[in-house]
N, CA, C and O of each residue as an XYZ file, in Angstrom:
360
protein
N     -57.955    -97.141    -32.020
C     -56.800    -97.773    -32.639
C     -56.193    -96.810    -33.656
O     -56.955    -96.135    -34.348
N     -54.667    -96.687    -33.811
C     -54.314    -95.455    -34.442
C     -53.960    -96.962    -35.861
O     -53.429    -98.067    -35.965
N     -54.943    -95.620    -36.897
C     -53.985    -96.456    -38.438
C     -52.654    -95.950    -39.007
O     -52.430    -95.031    -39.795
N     -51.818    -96.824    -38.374
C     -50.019    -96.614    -39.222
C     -50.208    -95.788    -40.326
O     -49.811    -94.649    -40.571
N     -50.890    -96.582    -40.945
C     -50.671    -96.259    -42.859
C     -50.511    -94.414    -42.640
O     -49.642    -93.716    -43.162
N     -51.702    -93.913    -41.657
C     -51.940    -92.154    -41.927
C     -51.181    -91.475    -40.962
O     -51.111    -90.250    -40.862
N     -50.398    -92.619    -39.981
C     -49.671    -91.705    -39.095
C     -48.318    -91.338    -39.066
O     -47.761    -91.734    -38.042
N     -47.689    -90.793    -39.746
C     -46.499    -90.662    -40.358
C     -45.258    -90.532    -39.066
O     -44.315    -91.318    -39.164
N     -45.263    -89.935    -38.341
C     -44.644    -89.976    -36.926
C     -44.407    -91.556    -36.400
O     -43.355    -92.029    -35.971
N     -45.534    -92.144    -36.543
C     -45.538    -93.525    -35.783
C     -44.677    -94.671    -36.964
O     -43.943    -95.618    -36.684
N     -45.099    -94.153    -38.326
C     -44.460    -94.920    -39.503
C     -43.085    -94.913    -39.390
O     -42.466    -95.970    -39.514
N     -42.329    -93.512    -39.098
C     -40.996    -93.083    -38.981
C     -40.150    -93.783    -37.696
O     -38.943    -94.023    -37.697
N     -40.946    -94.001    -36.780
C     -40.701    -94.749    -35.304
C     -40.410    -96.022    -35.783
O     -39.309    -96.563    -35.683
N     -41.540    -96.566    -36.378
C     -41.034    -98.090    -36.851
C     -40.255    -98.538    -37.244
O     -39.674    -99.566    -36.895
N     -40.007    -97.589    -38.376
C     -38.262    -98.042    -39.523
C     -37.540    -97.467    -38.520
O     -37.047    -98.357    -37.827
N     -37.275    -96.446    -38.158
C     -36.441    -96.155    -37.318
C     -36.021    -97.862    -36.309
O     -35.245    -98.789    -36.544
N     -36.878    -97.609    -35.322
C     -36.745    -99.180    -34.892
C     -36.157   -100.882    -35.282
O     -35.576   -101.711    -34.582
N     -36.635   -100.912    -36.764
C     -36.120   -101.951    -37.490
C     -34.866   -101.904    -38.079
O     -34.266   -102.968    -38.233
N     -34.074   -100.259    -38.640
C     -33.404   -100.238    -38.916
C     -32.170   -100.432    -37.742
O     -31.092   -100.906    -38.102
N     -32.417   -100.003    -36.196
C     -31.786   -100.484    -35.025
C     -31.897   -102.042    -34.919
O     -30.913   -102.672    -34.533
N     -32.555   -102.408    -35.104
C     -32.755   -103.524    -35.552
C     -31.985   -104.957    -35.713
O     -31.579   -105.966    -35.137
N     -32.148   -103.998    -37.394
C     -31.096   -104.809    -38.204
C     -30.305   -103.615    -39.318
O     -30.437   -103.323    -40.507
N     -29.563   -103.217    -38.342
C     -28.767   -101.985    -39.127
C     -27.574   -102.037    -40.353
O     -26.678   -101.256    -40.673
N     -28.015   -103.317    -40.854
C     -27.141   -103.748    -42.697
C     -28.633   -103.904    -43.392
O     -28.505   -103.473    -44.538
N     -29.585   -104.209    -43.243
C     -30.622   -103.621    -43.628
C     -30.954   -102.207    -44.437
O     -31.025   -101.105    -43.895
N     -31.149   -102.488    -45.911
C     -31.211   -100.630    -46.295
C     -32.733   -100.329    -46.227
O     -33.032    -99.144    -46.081
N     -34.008   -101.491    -46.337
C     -34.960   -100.617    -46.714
C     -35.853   -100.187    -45.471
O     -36.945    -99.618    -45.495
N     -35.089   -100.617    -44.358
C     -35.581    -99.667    -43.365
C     -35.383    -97.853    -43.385
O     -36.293    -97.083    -43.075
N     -34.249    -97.501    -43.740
C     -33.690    -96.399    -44.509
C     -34.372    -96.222    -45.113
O     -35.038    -95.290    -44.663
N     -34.888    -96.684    -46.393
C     -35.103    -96.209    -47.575
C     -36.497    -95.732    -47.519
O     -36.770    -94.713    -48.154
N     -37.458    -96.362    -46.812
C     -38.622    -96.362    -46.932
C     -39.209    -94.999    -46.571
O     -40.015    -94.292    -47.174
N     -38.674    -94.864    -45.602
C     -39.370    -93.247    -44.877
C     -39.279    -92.457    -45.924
O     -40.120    -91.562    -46.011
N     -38.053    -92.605    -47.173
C     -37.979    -91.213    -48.042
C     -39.391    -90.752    -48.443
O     -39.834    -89.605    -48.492
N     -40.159    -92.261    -48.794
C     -41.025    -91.950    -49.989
C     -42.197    -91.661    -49.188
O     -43.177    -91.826    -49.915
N     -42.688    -91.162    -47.553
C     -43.177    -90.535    -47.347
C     -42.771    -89.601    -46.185
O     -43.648    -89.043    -45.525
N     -41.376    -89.409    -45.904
C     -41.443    -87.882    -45.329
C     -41.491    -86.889    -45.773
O     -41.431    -86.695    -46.988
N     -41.635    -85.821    -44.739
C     -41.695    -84.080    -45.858
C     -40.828    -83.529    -45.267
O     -40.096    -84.146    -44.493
N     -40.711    -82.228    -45.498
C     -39.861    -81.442    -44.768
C     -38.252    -81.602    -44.046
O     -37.349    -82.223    -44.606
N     -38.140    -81.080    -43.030
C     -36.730    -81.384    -42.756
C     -36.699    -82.488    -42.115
O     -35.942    -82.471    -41.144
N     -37.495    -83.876    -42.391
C     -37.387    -85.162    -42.023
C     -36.855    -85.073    -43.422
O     -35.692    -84.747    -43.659
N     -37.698    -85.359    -44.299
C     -37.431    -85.661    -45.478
C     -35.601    -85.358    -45.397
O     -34.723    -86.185    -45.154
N     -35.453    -83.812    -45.710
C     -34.703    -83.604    -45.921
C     -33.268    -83.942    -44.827
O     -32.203    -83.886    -45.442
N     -33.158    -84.229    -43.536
C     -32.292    -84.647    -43.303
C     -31.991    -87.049    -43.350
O     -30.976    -87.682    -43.057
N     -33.065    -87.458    -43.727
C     -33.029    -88.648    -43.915
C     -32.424    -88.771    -45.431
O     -31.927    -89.839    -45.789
N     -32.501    -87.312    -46.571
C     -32.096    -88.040    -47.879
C     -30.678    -87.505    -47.713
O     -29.789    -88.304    -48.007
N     -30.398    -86.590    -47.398
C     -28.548    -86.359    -47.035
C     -28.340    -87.594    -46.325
O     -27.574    -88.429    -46.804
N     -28.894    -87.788    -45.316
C     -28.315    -89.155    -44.977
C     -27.564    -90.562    -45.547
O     -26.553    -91.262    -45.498
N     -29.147    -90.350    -46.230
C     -29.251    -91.530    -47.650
C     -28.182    -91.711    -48.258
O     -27.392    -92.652    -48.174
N     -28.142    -90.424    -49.138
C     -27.265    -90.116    -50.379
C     -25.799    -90.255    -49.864
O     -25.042    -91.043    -50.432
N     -25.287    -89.347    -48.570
C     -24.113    -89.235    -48.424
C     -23.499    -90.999    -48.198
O     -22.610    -91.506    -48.881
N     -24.279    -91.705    -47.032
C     -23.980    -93.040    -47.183
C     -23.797    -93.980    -48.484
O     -22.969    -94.875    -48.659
N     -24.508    -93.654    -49.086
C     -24.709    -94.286    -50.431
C     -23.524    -93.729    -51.460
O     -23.157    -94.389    -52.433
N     -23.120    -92.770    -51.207
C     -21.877    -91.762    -52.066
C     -20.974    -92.482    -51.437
O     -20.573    -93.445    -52.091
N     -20.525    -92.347    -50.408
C     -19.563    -92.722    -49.372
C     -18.867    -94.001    -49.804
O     -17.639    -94.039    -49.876
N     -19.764    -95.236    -50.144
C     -20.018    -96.782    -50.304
C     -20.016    -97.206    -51.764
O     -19.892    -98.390    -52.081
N     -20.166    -96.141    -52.726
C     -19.919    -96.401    -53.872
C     -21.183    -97.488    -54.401
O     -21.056    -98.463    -55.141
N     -22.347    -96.992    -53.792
C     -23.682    -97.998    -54.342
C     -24.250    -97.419    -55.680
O     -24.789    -96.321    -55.820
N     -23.997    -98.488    -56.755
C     -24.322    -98.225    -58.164
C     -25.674    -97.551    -58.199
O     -25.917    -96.432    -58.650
N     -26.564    -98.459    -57.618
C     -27.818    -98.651    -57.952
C     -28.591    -97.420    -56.719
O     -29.772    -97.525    -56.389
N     -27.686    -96.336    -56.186
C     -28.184    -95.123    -55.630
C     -29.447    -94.233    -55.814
O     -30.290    -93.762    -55.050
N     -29.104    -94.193    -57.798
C     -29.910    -93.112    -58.330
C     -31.507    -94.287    -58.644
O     -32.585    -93.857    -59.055
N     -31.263    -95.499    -58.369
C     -32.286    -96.179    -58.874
C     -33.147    -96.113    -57.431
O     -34.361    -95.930    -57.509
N     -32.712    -96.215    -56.528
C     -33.344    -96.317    -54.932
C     -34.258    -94.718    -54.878
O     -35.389    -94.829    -54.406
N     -33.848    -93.324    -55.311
C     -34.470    -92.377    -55.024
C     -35.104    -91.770    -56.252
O     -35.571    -90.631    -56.253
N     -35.103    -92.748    -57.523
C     -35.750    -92.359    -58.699
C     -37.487    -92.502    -58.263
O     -38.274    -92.105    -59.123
N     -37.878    -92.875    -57.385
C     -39.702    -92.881    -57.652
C     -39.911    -91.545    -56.773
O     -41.044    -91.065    -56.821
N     -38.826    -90.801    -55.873
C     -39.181    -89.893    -55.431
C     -39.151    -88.688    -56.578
O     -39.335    -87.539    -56.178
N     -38.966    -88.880    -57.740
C     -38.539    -87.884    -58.566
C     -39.957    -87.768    -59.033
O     -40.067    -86.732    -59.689
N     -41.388    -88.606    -58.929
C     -42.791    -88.395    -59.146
C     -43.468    -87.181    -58.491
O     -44.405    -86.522    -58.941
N     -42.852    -87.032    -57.422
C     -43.484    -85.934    -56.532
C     -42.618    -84.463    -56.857
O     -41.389    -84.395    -56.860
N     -43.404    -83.496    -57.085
C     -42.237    -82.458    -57.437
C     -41.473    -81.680    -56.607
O     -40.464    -81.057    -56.936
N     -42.190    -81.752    -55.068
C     -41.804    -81.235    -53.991
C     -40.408    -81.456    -53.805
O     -39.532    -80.597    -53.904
N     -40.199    -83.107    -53.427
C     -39.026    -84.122    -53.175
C     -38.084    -83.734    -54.019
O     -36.927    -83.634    -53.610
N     -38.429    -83.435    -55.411
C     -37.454    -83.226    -56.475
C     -36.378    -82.067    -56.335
O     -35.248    -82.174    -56.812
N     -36.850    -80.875    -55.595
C     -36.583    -79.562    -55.460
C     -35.631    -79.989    -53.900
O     -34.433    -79.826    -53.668
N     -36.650    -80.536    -53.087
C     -35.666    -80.731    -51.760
C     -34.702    -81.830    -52.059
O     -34.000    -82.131    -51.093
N     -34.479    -82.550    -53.230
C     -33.151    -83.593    -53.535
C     -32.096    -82.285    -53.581
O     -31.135    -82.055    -52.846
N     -32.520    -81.666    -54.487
C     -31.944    -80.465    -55.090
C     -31.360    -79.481    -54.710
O     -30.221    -79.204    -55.084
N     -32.207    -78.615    -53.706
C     -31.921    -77.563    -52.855
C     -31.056    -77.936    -51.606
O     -30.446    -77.092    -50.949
N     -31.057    -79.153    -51.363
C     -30.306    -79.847    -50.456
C     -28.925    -80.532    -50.538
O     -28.269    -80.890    -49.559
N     -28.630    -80.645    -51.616
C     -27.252    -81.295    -51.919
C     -26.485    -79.726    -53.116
O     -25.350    -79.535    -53.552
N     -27.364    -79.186    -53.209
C     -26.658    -77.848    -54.259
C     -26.844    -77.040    -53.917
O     -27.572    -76.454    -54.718
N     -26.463    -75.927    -52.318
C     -27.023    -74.975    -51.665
C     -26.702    -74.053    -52.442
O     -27.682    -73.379    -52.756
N     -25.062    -73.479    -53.228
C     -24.693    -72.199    -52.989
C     -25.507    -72.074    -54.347
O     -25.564    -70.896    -54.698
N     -26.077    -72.842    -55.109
C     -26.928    -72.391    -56.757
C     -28.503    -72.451    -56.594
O     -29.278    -72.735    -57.507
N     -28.792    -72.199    -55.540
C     -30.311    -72.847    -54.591
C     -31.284    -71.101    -55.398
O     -32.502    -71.071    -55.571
N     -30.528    -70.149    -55.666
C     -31.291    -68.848    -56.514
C     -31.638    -68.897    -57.904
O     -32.727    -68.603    -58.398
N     -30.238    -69.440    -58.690
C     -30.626    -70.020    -59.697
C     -31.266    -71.120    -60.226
O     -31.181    -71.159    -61.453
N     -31.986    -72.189    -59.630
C     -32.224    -73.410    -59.799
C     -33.605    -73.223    -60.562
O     -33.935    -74.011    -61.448
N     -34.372    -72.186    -60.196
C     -35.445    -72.621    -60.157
C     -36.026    -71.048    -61.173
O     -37.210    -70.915    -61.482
């Protein structure tokens, strides 16, 4: 029996799924942020953000504030929405 909780591929399938779903639904969206990596991560939070920019959702910076715990996430919020200053950032 595969456990969800550790299989991150199969976790991403799911929301994916629910968010087809029920696609006015945000925390199917939202959820994967707080455990993908890499260029999942990073193309699900452009996603995020640009929708969320787009729509004028107040409460934006409050939805991706617990990813700001991890320092990784913090850098790929970063390096990802501010390419051409991506030398100086850091």
């Amino acid at each position: 029996m595969i456990n969800v909780a550790d299989d991150i591929p199969t976790r991403l399938k799911l929301y994916d799924d629910l968010a087809k779903t029920h696609p006015r639904a945000a925390a199917p969206r939202r959820q994967p942020l707080y455990f993908a990596e890499g260029d999942e991560l990073r193309a699900r939070l452009a996603a995020w953000i640009t929708i969320g920019l787009r729509k004028g959702i107040p409460s934006l910076f409050k939805y991706i504030l617990p990813l700001y715990t991890q320092p990784s996430k913090v850098r790929r919020i970063l390096l990802s929405r501010f390419p051409e200053k991506r030398e100086n950032m850091f």
